[in-house]
Steps between C-alpha positions, in 0.01 A plus 500: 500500500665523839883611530597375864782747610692388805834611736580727192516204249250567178332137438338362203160529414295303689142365298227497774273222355842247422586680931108399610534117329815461687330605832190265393801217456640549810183540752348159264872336614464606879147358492605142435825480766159498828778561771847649418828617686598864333900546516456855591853730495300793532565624121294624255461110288467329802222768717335515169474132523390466861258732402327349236519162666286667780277660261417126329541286810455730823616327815605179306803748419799550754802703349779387699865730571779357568667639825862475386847747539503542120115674533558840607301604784327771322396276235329288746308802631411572185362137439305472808367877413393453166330146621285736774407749188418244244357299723660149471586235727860549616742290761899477495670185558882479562761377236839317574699571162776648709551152668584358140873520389363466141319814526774672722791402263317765268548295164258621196267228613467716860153564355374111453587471872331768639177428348510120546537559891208730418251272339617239686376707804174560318446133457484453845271727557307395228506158644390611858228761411324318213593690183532346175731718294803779544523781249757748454491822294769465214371690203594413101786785472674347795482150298836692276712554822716239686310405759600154642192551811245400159721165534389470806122603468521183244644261757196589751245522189450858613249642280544842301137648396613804374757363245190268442304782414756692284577796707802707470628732811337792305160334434490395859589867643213606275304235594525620898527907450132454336378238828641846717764270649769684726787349336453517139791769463732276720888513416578150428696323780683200567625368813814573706750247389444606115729806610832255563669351246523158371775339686474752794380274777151650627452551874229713695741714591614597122120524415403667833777809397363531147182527657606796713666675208154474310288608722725826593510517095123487480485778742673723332239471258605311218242219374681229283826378560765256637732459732798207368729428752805389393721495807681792591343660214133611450316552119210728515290472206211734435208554282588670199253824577648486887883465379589859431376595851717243627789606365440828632838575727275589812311167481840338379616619877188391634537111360841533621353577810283190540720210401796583622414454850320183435876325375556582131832627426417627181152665331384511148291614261436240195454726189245270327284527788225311622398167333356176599723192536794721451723212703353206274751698200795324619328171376381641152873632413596129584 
């Protein structure tokens, strides 16, 4: 039995022959889409994905990154690097979900718009360049989660091999640690405008600040948290294992340091610390 361990979290007990008759699924999956579009963020589901696509379909795959305010630059680095490693097909294309007052307005749906002006973009690339399907790298514990962008994926008839083939975020993280894969041990990640608040209008400036105060964060050395801006007032949450150091008064001063030159009147700590769709809690209380 294999026990994946990962950013400090103790996971389940993976089975390796139920983990190898997934990855048969999945390749048997890719081999029937011929030509197919990869929505590639640059995380671990969706490189994982590109990956395997390329593995089963070699040039007929293109993993595709959206060029967009809410994509921090690093992350696109890191997309276009882990392409050159891995050895997939890679291109960006620019996204307009800025341009929609749907998606600025910031309303829980913010999500549905963002990735309809994304697979809408696909499609036209699809169209002009010959390829038959888009795929996009949603796994089976995101399937729990609000996540209006799977409405979306439904509209376009985006297809989702991996939930096909029964993987969790664990199994796939497993799945790419024994393939050697650079990003295996990602921290998960989620775009820019995930950091404002439903009913906080998003604009590239509000994303482009939280994207300062993370990177200046990351430098410090700290590897998974998030910055919420909520106006004058910043929420840091961290990792469990990282939030002791971060509470530290020297780094306190230090975090001080960093965000309140970049506007926020106010800087804090949230005790609970780091966890994934922290902002989507509003909505379950309701």
């Amino acid at each position: 039995m294999t026990t994946l361990v990962a950013l400090g979290t103790t996971k389940p007990a993976i089975d390796p022959e139920r983990l190898e008759q997934k990855r048969q699924k999945l390749f048997a999956l890719l081999g029937e889409l011929d030509r197919v579009l990869v929505a590639y963020s640059g995380g671990t589901d969706s490189a994982f994905l590109a990956w395997a696509a390329s593995q089963v379909l070699g040039d007929r795959a293109l993993a595709v990154t959206a060029d967009s305010p809410s994509i921090p630059e690093s992350h696109k680095r890191d997309a276009a690097e882990y392409a050159r490693i891995c050895g997939f097909r890679h291109e960006f294309i620019p996204t307009y979900e800025f341009d929609n007052p749907d998606y600025v307005r910031n309303d829980p749906d913010r999500c549905y718009h963002c990735k309809d002006e994304l697979f809408t973009r696909l499609e036209e690339v699809a169209r002009q360049r010959g390829y038959q399907h888009i795929i996009y790298g949603v796994n089976c514990d995101d399937l729990g989660d609000y996540r209006p962008g799977q409405q979306a994926a439904k509209r376009h008839q985006v297809k989702a091999p991996l939930v096909e083939a029964g993987l969790s975020k664990a199994e796939i993280r497993e799945l790419a640690r024994q393939a050697g894969l650079p990003f295996w041990d990602r921290p998960a990640a989620a775009c820019l405008s995930s950091r404002i608040p439903y009913g906080t209008a998003v604009t590239p400036e509000r994303v482009k600040t939280v994207e300062r105060g993370e990177e200046a964060v990351r430098a410090l050395g700290f590897r998974q948290f998030r910055v919420r801006y909520h106006g004058e007032l910043v929420r840091l949450e961290f990792a469990r294992e990282e939030l002791a150091r971060a509470l530290d008064l020297e780094m306190a001063a230090r975090l001080v340091e960093i965000f309140k030159p970049l506007g926020f009147h106010y800087v804090t700590l949230d005790l609970e610390g780091y966890r994934q769709g922290s902002l989507n809690e509003v909505l379950r209380r309701g």
